[in-house]
Wavefront OBJ file of the C-alpha trace (Angstrom):
o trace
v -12.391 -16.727 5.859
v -15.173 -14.487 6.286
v -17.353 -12.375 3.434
v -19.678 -9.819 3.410
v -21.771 -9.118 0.258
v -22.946 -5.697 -0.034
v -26.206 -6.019 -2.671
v -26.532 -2.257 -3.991
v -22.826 -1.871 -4.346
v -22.185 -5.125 -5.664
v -18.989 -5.485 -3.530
v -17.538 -8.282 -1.608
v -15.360 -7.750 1.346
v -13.489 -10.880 1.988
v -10.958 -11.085 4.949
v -8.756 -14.057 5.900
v -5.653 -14.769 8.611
v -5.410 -11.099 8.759
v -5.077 -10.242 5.122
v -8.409 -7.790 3.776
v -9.511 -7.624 0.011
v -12.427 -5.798 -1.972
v -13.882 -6.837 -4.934
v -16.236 -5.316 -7.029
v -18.962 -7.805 -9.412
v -19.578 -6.656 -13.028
v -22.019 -8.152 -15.681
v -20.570 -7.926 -19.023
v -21.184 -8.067 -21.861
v -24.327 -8.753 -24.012
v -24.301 -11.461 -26.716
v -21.817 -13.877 -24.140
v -21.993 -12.586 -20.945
v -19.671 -13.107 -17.832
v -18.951 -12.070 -14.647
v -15.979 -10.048 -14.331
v -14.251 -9.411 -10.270
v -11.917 -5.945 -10.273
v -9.920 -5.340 -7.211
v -9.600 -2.769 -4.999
v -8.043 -0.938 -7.319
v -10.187 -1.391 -9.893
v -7.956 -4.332 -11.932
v -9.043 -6.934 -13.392
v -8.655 -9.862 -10.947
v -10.881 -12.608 -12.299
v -13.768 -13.845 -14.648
v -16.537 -16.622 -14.664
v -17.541 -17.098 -18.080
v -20.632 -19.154 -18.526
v -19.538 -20.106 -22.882
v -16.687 -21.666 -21.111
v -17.722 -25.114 -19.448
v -16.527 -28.775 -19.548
v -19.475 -31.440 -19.296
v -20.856 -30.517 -15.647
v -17.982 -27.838 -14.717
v -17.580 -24.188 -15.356
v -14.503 -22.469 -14.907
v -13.166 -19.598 -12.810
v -10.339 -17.586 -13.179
v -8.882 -15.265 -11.047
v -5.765 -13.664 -10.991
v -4.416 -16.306 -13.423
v -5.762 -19.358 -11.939
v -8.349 -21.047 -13.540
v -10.740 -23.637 -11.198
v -13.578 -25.742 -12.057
v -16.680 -25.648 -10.116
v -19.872 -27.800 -10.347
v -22.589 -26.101 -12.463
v -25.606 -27.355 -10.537
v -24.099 -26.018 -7.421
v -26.995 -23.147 -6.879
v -29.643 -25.893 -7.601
v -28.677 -28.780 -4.981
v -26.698 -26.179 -2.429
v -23.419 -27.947 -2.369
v -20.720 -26.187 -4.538
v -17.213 -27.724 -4.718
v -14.047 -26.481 -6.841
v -11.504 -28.264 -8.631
v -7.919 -27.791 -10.280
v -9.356 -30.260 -12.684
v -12.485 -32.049 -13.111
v -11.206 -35.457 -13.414
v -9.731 -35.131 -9.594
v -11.242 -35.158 -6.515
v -12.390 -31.312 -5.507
v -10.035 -29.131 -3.135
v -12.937 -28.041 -1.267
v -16.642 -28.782 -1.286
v -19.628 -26.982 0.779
v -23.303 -26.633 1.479
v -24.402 -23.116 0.969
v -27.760 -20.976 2.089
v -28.090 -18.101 1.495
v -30.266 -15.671 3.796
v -31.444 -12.114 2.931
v -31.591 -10.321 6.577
v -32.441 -6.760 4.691
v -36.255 -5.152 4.437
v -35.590 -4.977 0.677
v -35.485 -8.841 -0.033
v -38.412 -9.132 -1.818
v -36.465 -6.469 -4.406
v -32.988 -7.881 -3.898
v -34.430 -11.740 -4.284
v -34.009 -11.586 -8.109
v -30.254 -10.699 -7.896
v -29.053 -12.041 -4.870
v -28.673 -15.696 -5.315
v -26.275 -15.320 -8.562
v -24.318 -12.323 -7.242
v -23.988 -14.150 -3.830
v -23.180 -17.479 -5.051
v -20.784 -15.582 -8.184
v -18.783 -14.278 -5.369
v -18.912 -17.085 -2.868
v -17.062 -18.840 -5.783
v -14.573 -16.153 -6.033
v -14.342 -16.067 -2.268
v -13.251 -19.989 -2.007
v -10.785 -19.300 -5.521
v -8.902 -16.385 -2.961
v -8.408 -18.556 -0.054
v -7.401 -20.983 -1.678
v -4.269 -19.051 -3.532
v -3.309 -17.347 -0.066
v -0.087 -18.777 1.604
v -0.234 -20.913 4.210
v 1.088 -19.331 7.870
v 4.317 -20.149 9.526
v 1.969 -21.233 12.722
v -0.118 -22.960 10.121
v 3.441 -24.915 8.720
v 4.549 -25.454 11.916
v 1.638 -28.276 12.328
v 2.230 -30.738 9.101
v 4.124 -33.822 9.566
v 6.876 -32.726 7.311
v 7.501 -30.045 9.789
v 7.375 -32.569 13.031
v 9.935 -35.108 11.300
v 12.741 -32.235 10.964
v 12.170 -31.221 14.360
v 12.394 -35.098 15.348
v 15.711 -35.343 13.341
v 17.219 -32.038 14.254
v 16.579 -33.341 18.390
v 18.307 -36.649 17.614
l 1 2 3 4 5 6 7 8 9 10 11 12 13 14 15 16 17 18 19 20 21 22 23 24 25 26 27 28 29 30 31 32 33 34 35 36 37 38 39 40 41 42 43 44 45 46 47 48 49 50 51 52 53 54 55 56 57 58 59 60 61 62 63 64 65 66 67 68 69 70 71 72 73 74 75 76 77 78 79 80 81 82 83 84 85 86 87 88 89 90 91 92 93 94 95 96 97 98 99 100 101 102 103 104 105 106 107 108 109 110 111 112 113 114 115 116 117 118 119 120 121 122 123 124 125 126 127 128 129 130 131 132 133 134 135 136 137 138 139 140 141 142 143 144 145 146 147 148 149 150 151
C-alpha cells in the first residue's frame, strides 16, 4: 500500500494491488469535533470521533467498519488497530513522519494529526480490500486441495 498526503488540499491518495482511491480530510464540527474522510466522490466514507473512546482505544469507522486504534499512538510512534480491544491487533507499526516541503515550519502545526488521521484511515482501507487470487493461491487451505485433487 502506498499514500501520499497532499497538506494544502488535505487529500490522501492511497493505492494498493492495483486498485486507486482519494480521500478528502474534514474537521467538523465545533463543540465535539471529528474527523470526517469523503471519497472521491465526495461521500461520506468514514469518521474518527475523538467523544468516542474505550479506556486506551479510539475508534474508526469507515465505510461501516468500525476499528480500534491505540490513542497514544502519535506520542510513542507505534500505532496498531484492532476489531476489538480485548484481542490481539490486526496490524501494528512504527510511524515517522518527515516534512520534505520548504513550508514545514508553516505546515508543522497541522501535519502530524492530518498525517497520522489518514495513516489510520489508510491501514482501515487495506485492510477491507479482498485478498488476490495470486495472493489465495499461497495459504495452506489452498495447497491441501491441490494435494487432494493430485491424489
Amino acid at each position: 500500500m502506498s499514500m501520499v498526503y497532499d497538506v494544502p488540499l488535505h487529500t490522501a491518495r492511497l493505492e494498493s494491488n492495483g486498485t486507486r482511491r482519494l480521500f478528502m480530510v474534514y474537521e467538523e464540527g465545533k463543540r465535539q469535533p471529528k474527523t470526517v474522510f469523503k471519497n472521491e466522490y465526495g461521500f461520506d466514507a468514514g469518521v474518527i470521533n475523538p467523544a468516542v473512546t474505550e479506556s486506551e482505544f479510539g475508534t474508526i469507522t469507515l465505510y461501516e467498519k468500525s476499528y480500534y486504534y491505540n490513542l497514544n499512538a502519535q506520542a510513542n510512534g507505534i500505532l496498531s488497530v484492532y476489531n476489538n480491544p480485548t484481542e490481539d491487533p490486526l496490524i501494528s507499526f512504527a510511524m515517522e513522519v518527515a516534512t520534505v516541503n520548504t513550508l514545514a515550519t508553516i505546515a508543522a502545526n497541522r501535519l502530524p494529526a492530518d498525517y497520522f488521521n489518514c495513516l489510520l484511515m489508510a491501514v482501515c482501507w487495506y485492510l477491507q480490500l479482498p485478498a488476490r487470487p495470486a495472493e489465495l493461491m499461497n495459504t495452506g487451505f489452498t495447497q491441501q486441495k491441490n494435494e487432494m485433487i493430485r491424489m
